[in-house]
C-alpha positions as CSV (number, residue, x, y, z in Angstrom):
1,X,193.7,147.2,-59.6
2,X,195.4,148.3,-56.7
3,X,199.2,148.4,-56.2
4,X,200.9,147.3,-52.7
5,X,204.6,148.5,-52.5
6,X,206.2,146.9,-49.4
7,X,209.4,149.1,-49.9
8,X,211.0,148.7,-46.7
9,X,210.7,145.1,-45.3
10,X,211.6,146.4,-41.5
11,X,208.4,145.2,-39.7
12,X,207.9,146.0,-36.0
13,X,208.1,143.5,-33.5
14,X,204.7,142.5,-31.7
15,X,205.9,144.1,-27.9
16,X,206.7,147.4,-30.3
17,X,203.6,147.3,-31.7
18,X,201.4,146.5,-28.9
19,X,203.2,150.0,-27.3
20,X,203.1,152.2,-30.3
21,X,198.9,150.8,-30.0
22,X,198.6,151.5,-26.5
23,X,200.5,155.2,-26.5
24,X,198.3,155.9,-29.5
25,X,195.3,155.6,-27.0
26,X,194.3,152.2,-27.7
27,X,194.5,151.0,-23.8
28,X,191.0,149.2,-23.9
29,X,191.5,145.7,-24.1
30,X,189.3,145.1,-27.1
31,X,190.3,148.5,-29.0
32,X,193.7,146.8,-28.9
33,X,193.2,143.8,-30.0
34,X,191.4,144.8,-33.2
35,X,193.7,147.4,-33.7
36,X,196.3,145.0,-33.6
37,X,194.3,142.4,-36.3
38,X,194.4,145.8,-38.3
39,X,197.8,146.6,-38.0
40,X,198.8,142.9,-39.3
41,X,196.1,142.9,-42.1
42,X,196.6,146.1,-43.5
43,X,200.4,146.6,-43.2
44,X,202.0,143.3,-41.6
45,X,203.5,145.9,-39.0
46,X,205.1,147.3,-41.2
47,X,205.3,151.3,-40.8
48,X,206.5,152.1,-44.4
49,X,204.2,149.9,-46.2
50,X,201.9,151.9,-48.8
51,X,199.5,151.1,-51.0
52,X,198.8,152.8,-54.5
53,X,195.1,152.0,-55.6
54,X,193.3,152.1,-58.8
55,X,191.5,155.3,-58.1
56,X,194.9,156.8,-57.6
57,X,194.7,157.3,-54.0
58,X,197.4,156.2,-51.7
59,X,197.5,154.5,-48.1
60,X,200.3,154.7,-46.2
61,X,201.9,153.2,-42.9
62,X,201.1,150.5,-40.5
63,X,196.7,151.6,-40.5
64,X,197.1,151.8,-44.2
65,X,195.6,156.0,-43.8
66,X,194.0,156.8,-46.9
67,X,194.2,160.2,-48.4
68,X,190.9,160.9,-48.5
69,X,191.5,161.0,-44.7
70,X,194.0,163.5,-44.4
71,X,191.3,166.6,-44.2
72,X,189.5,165.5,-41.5
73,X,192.4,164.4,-39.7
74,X,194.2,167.6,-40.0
75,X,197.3,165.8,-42.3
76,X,199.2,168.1,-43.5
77,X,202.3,166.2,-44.3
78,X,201.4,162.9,-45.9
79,X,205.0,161.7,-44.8
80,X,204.3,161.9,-41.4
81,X,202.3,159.0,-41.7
82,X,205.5,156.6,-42.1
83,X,206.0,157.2,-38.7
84,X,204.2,154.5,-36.7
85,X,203.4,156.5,-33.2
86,X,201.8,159.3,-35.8
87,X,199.9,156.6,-37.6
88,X,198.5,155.3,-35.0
89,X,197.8,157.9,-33.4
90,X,195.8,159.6,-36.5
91,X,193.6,155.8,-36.5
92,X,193.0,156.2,-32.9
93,X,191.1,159.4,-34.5
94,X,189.7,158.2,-37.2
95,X,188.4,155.0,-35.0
96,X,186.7,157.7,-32.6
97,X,188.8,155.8,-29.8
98,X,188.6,152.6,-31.1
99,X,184.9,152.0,-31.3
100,X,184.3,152.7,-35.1
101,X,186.0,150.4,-37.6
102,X,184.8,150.6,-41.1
103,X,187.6,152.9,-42.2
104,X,188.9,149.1,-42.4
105,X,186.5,147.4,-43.5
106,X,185.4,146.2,-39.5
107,X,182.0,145.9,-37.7
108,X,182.4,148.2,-35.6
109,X,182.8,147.6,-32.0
110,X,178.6,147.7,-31.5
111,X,178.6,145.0,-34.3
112,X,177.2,147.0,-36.4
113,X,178.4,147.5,-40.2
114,X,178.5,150.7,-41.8
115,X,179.9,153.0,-44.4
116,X,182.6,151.6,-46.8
117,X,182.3,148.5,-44.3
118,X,178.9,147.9,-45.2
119,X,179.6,149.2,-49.0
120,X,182.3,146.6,-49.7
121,X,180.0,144.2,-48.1
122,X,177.2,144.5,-50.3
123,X,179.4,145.3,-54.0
124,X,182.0,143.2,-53.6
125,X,181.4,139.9,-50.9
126,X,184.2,138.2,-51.8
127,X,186.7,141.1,-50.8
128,X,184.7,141.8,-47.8
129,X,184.9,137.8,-46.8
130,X,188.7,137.3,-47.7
131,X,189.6,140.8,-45.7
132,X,187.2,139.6,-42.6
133,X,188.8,136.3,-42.8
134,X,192.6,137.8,-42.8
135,X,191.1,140.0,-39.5
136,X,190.0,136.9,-37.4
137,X,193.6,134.5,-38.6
138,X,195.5,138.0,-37.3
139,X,193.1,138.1,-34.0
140,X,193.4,134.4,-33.4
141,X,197.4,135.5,-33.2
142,X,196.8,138.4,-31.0
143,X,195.1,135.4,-28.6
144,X,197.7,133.3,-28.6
145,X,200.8,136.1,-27.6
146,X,198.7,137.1,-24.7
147,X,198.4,133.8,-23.2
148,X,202.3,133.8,-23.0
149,X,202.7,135.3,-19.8
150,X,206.3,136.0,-20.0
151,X,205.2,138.0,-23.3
152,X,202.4,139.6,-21.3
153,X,204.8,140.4,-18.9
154,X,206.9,142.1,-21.4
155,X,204.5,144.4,-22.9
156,X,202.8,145.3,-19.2
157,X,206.5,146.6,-18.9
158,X,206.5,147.9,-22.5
159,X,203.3,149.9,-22.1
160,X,204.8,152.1,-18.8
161,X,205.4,155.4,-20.9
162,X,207.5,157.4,-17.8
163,X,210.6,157.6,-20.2
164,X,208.2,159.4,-23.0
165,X,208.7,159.1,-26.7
166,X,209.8,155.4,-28.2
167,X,213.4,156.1,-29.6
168,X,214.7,153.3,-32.1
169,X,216.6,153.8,-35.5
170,X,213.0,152.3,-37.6
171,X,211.8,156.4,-36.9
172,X,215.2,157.7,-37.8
173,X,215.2,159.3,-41.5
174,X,211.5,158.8,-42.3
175,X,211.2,162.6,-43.8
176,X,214.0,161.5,-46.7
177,X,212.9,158.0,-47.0
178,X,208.7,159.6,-47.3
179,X,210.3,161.8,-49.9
180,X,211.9,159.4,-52.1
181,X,209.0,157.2,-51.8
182,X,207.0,160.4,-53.0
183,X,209.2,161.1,-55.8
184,X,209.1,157.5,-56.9
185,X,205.1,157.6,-57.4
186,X,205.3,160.3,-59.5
187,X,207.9,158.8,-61.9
């Protein structure tokens, strides 16, 4: 059985979150929208969110980045992954721009099911229908914020990246807080 630590409570707001998404990479309108369902299934926007799973593998931040990722996507410092811009940009990766999506347990954007998608699917339906049905309740809420236009608005004005990296306090001490949270697994 699987063990979710939600450790830190601080949850990005939906404008951050649609920016952190879109300066990852994921600018088409689709890619953003799932990625956003993700986000809110996997983590609840939360960037410090981690999960501890039976096999003894971790996931960590708001993509939920599983070790057995970190290879391939050239991680060398697990920690780094606490910080939202760096997690999503390491899923923009991983979802080969946004058009793969069974790292999550998505059809991919062709429709088509594959790999651990397709795996969970067939050996376990029930986990495969309650995570699909979470993914279309957080998509259906994507759907509704974009037909606020003064919330639209914001974000058009979010996503203009002239003044370069996202500054708030949330990204402040993530190194020391990664490294407790380290230490604490092991104990």
């Amino acid at each position: 059985m699987a063990t979710y630590y939600q450790n830190n409570t601080t949850k990005l707001s939906d404008s951050a979150l649609i920016k952190v998404l879109t300066k990852a990479g994921f600018t088409d309108p689709e890619a953003l929208r799932t990625a956003y369902a993700i986000v809110y299934r996997e983590s609840g926007s939360r960037p410090f969110a981690y999960l501890k799973n039976s096999n003894g593998t971790l996931d960590r931040g708001l993509f939920q980045i599983n070790d057995i990722n970190h290879k391939v996507l050239k991680i060398s410092n697990p920690v780094d992954l606490y910080n939202a811009e760096y997690n999503a940009k390491k899923a923009f990766t991983l979802s080969k721009g946004g058009k793969i999506w069974w790292p999550w347990a998505i059809p991919n954007a062709d429709g088509s099911v594959t790999n651990y998608a397709a795996n969970l699917r067939k050996n376990a339906p029930d986990t495969y229908r309650i995570y699909n049905e979470r993914f279309q309740q957080y998509l259906k809420q994507y759907d509704s914020l974009m037909k606020d236009s003064k919330f639209r608005e914001e974000v058009q004005e979010q996503t203009k990246f002239d003044s370069g990296k996202i500054t708030t306090p949330l990204y402040l001490g993530v190194g020391l807080i990664g490294l407790l949270m380290l230490i604490r697994l092991k104990n």
